[in-house]
C-alpha positions in Angstrom: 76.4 123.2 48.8 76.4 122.5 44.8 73.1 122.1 43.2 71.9 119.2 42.1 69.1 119.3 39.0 65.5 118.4 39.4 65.9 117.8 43.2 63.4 119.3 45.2 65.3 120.2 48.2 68.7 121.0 48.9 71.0 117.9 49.7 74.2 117.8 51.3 76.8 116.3 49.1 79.8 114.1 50.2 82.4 112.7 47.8 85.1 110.4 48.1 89.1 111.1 46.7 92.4 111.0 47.1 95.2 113.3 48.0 97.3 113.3 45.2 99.9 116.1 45.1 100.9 119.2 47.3 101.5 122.1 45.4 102.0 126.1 45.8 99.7 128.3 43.9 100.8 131.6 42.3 97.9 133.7 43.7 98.1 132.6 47.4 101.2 132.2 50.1 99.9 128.5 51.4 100.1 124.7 50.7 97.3 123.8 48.1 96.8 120.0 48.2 95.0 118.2 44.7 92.2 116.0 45.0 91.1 113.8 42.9 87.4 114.0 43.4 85.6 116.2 40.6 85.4 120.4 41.5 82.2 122.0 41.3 80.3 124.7 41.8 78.9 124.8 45.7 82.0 122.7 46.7 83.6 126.0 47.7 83.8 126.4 51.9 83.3 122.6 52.0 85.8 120.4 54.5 88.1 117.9 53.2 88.3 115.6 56.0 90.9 112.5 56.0 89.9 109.0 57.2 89.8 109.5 60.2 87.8 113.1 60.5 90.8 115.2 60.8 90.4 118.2 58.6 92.9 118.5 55.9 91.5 121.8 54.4 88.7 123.5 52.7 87.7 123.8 49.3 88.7 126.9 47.3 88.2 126.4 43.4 88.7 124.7 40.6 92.3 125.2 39.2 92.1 125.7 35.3 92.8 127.8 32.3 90.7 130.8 30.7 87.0 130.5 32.0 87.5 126.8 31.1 84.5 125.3 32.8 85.1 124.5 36.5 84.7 120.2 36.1 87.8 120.1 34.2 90.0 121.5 36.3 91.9 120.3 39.2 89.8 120.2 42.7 92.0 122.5 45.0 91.7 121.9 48.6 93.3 125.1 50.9 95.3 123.8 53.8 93.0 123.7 57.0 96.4 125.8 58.8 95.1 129.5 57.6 91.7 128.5 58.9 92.8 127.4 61.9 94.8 130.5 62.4 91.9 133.1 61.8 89.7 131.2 64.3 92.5 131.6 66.8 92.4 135.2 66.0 88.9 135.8 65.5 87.6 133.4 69.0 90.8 133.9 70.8 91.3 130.1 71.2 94.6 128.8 72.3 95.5 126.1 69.7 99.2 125.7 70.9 98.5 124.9 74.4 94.5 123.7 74.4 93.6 120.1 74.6 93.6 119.9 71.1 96.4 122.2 70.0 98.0 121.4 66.9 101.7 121.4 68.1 101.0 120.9 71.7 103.2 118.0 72.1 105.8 119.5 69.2 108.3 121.1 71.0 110.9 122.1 68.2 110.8 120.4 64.5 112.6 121.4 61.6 112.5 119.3 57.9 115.6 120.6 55.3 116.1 119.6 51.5 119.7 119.1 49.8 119.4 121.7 46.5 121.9 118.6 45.0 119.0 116.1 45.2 117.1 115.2 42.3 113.4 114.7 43.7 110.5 115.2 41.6 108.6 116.9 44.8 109.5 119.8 47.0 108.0 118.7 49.7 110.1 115.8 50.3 112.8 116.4 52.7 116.4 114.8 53.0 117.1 116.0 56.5 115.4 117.1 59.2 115.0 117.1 63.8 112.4 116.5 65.6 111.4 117.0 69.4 108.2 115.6 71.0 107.8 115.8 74.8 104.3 115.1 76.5 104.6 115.5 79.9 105.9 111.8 80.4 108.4 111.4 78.3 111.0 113.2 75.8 110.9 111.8 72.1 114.0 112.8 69.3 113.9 112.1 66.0 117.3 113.3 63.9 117.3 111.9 59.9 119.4 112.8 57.1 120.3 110.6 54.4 123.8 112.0 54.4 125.3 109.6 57.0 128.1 111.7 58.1 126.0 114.8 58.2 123.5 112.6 60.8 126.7 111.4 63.2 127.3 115.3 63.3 124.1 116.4 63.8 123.7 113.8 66.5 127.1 114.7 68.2 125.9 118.3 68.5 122.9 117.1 70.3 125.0 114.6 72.4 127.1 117.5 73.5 124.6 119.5 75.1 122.6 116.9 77.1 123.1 113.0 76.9 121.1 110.9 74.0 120.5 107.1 74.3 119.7 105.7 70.6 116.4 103.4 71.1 116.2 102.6 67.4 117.9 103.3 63.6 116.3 102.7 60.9 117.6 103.7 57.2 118.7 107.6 57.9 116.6 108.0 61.0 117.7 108.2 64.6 115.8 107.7 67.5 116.4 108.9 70.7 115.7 109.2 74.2 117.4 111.5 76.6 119.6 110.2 79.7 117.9 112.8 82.0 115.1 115.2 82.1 116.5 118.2 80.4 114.6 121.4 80.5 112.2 122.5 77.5 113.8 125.9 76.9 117.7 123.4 76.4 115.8 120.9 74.1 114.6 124.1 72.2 117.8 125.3 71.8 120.0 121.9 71.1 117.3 121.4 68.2 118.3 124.7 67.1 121.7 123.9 67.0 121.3 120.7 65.2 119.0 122.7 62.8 122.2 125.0 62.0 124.2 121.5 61.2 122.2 120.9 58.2 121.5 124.8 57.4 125.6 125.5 57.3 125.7 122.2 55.1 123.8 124.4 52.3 120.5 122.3 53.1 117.5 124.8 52.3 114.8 125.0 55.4 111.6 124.0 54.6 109.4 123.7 57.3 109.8 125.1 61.4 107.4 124.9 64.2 108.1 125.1 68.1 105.3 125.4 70.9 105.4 128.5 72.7 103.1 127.0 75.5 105.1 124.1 76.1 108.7 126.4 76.5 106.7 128.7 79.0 104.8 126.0 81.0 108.3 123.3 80.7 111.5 125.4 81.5 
């Protein structure tokens, strides 16, 4: 909680800001994200919540150059994932298949950028599968701006088990499957499609699968 002169009690501050870039930081293996709200000092531990009181990470420090005084630097906000990961460790709490787990209704996703392509952000993908199953329905997502690359990665997944497209919009397939297949075949035919864009020389970015749902779904 930052200080704030010739109050006589402590206060608790909120601010308000924008996201405004996602960016890696030499010093630490996870996403950073930029605010635009002014760092400082007693901001550090504080929540960054989104509109609608998700947590999109915690304050860390102000990002500047040599002992250059913390309110002109850029506010750095720590993605909320490490955090959510140590109190899974620390409480034992079962994020992946509680109520409120974070992938619980992710079974397989993968997101893939063409090295050729010329964006200004890393974090933009080109290509990418995506799996969603809830318990009354299954959900697929396949995009890739290539359009020759998609019909093949879609082929690949109409080989294994039978995919009726609901919707296409610019580079983006949507699908539903014919029958009920089982979780541990939709794991591995997103796999597979996942290997379409990897042997095309796309570079992975980004995996997550839901162990819960394979063991409680095959």
């Amino acid at each position: 909680m930052p200080p704030v002169p010739f109050t006589t009690v402590p206060s608790q501050i909120v601010t308000l800001g924008q996201s405004n870039a996602v960016v890696r930081v030499r010093h630490a293996p996870v996403l950073h994200f930029i605010a635009s709200a002014m760092a400082r000092g007693g901001f550090s531990g504080g929540p960054a919540l989104d509109a609608s009181g998700v947590a999109l990470g915690l304050v860390t420090e102000s990002l500047g150059n040599d002992g250059t005084p913390v309110e002109t630097g850029y506010m750095s906000l720590l993605s909320i994932e490490p955090a959510v990961d140590l109190a899974a460790e620390k409480f034992g709490h079962d994020f992946y298949g509680g109520p409120s787990g974070r992938y619980e209704d992710t079974l397989f996703a993968a997101k893939f950028s063409d090295p050729s392509s010329q964006s200004l952000s890393s974090f933009i993908h080109d290509a990418g599968v995506y799996e969603y199953d809830d318990d009354r329905g299954v959900f697929v997502e396949i995009d890739c701006q290539d359009e020759a690359l998609l019909a093949e990665a879609v082929a690949v997944f109409h080989a294994v088990t039978l995919i009726t497209r609901q919707e296409a919009v610019e580079y983006t397939a949507l699908f539903v499957p014919d029958d009920n297949p089982p979780a541990a075949l939709l794991a591995e035919v997103g796999e597979a499609v996942a290997a379409v864009f990897d042997r095309a020389g796309y570079r992975k970015m980004a995996s997550v699968g839901s162990p819960s749902l394979l063991k409680k779904k095959v």
